[in-house]
Backbone bond lengths (Angstrom), bond angles and torsions (degrees), N, CA, C in turn:
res aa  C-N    CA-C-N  psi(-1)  N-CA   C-N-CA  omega(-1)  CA-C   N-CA-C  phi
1 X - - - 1.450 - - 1.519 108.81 -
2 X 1.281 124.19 140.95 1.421 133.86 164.74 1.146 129.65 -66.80
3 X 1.577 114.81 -3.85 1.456 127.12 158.39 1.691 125.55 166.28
4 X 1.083 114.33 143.44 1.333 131.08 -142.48 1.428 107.84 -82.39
5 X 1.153 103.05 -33.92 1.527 120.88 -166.67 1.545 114.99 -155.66
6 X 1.385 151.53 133.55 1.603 147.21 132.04 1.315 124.67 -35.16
7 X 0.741 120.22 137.86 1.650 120.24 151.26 1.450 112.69 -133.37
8 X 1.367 106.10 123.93 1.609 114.97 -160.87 1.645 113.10 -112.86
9 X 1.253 112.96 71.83 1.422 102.29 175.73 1.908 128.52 -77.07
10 X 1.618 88.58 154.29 1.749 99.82 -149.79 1.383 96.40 -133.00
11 X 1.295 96.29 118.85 1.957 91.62 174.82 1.521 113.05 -81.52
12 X 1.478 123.96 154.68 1.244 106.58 178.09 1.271 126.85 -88.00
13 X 0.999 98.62 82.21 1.630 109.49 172.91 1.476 112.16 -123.99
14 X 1.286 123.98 165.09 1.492 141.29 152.56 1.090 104.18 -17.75
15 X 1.285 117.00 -101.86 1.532 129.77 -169.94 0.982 140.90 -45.35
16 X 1.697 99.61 -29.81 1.452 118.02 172.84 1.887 110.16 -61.17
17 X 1.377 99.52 -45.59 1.792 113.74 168.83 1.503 96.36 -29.63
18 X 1.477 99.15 -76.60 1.597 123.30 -166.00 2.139 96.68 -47.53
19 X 0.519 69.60 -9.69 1.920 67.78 -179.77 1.240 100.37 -95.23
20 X 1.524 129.01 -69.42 1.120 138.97 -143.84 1.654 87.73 -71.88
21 X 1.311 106.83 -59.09 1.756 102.67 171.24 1.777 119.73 -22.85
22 X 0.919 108.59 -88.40 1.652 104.66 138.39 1.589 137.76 14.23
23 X 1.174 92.36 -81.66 1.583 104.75 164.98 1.195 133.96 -59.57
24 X 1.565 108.88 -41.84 1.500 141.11 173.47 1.537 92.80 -51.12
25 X 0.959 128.76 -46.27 1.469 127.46 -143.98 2.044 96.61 -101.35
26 X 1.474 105.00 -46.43 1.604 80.37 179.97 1.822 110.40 -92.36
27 X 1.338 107.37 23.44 1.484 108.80 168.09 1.353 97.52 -89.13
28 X 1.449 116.66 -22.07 2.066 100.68 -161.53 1.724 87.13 -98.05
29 X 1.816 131.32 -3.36 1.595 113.57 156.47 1.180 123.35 -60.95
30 X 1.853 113.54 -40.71 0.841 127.65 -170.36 1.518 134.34 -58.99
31 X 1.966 91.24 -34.36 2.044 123.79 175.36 1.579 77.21 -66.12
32 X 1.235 138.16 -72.95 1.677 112.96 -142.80 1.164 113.03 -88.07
33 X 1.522 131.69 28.06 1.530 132.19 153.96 1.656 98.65 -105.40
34 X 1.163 121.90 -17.00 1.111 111.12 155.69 1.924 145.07 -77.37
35 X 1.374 117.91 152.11 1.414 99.00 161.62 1.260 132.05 -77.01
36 X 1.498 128.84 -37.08 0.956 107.76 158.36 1.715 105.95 -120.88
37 X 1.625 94.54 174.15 1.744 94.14 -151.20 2.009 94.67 -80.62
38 X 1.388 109.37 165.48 1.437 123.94 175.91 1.492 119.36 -68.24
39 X 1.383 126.08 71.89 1.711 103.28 -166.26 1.552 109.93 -64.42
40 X 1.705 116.18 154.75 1.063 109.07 169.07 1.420 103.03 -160.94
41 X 1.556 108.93 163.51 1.429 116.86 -173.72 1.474 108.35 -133.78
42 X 1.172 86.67 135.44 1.743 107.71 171.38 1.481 124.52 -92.49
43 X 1.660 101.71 143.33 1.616 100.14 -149.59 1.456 77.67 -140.54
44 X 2.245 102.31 112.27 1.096 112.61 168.36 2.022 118.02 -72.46
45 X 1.793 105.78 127.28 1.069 82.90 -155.89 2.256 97.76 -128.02
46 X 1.079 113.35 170.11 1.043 110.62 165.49 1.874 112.29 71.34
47 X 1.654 99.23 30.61 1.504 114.52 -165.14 1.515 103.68 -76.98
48 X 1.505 121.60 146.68 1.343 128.38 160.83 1.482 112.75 -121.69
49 X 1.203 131.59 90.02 1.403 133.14 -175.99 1.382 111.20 -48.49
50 X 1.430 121.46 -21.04 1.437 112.11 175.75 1.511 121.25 -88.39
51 X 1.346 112.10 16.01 1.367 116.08 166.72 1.210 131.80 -131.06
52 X 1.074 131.59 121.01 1.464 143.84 -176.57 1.487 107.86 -32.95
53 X 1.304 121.29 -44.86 1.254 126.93 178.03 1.539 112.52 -31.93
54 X 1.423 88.59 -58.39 1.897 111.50 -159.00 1.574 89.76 -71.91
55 X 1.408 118.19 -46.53 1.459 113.94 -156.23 1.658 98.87 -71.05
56 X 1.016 114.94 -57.58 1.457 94.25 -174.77 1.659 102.06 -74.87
57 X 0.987 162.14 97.23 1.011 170.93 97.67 1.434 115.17 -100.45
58 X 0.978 111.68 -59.07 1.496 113.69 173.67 1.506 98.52 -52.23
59 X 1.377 140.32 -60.09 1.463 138.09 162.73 1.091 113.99 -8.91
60 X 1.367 106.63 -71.96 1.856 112.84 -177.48 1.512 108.84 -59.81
61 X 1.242 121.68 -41.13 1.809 125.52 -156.93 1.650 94.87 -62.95
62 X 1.839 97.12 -43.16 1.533 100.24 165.92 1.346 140.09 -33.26
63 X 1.544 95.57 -76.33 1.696 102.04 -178.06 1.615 106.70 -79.84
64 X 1.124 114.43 -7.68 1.395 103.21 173.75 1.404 128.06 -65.15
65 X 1.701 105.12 -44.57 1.415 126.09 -178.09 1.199 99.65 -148.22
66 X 1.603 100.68 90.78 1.317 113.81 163.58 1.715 129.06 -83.68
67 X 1.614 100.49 -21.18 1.427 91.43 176.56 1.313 113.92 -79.73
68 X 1.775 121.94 -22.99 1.356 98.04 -144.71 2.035 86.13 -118.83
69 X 1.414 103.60 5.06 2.088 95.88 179.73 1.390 93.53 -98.99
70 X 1.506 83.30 138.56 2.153 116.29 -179.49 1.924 84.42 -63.81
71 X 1.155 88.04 144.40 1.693 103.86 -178.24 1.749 110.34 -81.61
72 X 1.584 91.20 -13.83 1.615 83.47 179.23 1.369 101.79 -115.95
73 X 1.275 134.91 -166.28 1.469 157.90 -142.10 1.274 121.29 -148.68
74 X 1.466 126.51 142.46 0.717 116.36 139.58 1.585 148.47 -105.25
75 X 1.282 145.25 121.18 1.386 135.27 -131.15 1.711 110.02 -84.96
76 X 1.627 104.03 -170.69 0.701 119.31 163.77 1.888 124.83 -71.21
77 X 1.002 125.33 123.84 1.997 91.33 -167.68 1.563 86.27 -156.01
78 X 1.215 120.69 130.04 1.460 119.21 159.18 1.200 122.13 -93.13
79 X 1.381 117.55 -2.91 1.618 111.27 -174.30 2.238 94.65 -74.56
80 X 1.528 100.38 -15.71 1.894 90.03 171.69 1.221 110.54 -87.90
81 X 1.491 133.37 -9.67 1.270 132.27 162.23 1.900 106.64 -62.27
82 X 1.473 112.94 -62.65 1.197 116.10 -175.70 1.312 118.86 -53.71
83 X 1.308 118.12 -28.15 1.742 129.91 -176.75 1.323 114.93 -75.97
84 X 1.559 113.54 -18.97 1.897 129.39 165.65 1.699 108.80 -67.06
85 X 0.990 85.67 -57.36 1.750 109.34 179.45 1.427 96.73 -47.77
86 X 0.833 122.98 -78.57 1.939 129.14 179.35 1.283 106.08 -46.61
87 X 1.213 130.51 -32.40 1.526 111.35 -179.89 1.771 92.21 86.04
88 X 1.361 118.34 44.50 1.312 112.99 -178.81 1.637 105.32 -138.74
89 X 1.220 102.44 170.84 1.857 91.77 175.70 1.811 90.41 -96.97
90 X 1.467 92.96 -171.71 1.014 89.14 -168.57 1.645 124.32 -92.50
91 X 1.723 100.55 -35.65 1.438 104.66 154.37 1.746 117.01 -56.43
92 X 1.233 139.74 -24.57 1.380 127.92 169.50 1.854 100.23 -73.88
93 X 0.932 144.74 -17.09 1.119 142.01 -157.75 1.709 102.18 -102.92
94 X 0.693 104.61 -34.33 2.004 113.68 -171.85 1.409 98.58 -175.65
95 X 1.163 137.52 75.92 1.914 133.79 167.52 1.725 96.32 -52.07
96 X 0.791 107.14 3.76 1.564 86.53 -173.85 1.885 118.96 -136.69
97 X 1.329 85.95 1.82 1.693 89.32 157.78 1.478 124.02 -63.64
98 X 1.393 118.80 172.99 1.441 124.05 -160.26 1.473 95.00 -58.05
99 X 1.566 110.79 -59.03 1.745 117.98 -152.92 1.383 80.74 -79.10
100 X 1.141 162.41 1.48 1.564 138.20 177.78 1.676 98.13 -89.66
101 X 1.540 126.19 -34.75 1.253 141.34 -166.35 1.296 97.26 -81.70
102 X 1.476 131.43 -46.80 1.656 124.21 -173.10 1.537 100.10 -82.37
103 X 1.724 126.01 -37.21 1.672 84.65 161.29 1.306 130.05 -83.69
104 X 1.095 137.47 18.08 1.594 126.66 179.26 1.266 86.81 -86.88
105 X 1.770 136.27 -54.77 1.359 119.24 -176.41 1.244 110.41 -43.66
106 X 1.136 114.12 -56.20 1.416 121.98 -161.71 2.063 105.11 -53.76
107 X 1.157 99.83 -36.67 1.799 99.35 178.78 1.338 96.31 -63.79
108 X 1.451 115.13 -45.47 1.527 118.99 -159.37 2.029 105.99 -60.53
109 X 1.609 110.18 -41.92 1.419 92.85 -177.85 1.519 121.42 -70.85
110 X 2.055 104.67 -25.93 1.262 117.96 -179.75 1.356 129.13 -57.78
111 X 1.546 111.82 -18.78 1.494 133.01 172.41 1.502 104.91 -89.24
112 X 1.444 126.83 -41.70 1.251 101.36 169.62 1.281 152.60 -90.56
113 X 2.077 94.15 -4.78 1.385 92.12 155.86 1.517 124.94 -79.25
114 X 1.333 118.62 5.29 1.092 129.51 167.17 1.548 121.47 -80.25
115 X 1.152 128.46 -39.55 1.311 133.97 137.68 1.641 110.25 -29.48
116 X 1.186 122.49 -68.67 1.471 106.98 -145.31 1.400 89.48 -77.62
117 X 1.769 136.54 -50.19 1.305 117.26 171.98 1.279 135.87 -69.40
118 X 1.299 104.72 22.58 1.542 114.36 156.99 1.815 112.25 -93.74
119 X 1.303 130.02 -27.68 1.267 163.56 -163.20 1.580 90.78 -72.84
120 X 1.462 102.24 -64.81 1.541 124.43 -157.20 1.558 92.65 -76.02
């Protein structure tokens, strides 16, 4: 197989919804030409807690798809803008800025749901 799992990141915005909506829909054509279905997870991304925008979006991404969106986020952070610019990754650039910290979680849940459906 060409891949095991998705990971679908979604900025919080409007439109981005309106996309992922979208997507949602020709991934579940895709589960019934398949045998077994494509799991995948959505990774709220590009969040600013100080704006209503982001906050209710993430709201909706919530109750919309609750089984399959990572509960955490990834933020708003310029130190991963500045780490492009350098020609650096982003953990060599600051390992310890916000967005360097929300993806290591983020690897960290992606490995263990990988664990347990390896288990299963």
């Amino acid at each position: 197989a060409a891949s095991q799992q998705l990971v679908i990141p979604v900025q919080t915005e409007y439109l981005a919804v309106k996309g992922l909506e979208r997507m949602v829909s020709t991934l579940s054509m895709v589960n019934r030409s398949r045998k077994q279905a494509l799991p995948y997870h959505i990774v709220p991304t590009l969040f600013d807690r100080r704006t209503q925008a982001s906050m209710g979006t993430l709201r909706v991404l919530r109750d919309a798809y609750p089984e399959t969106i990572w509960q955490g986020y990834i933020p708003v952070d310029t130190r991963l803008r500045d780490a492009s610019r350098a020609g650096l990754t982003p953990s060599q650039f600051d390992g310890r800025s916000r967005g360097v910290i929300a993806y290591r979680a983020l690897l960290k849940h992606l490995l263990a749901q990988n664990a347990v459906a390896q288990v299963a």
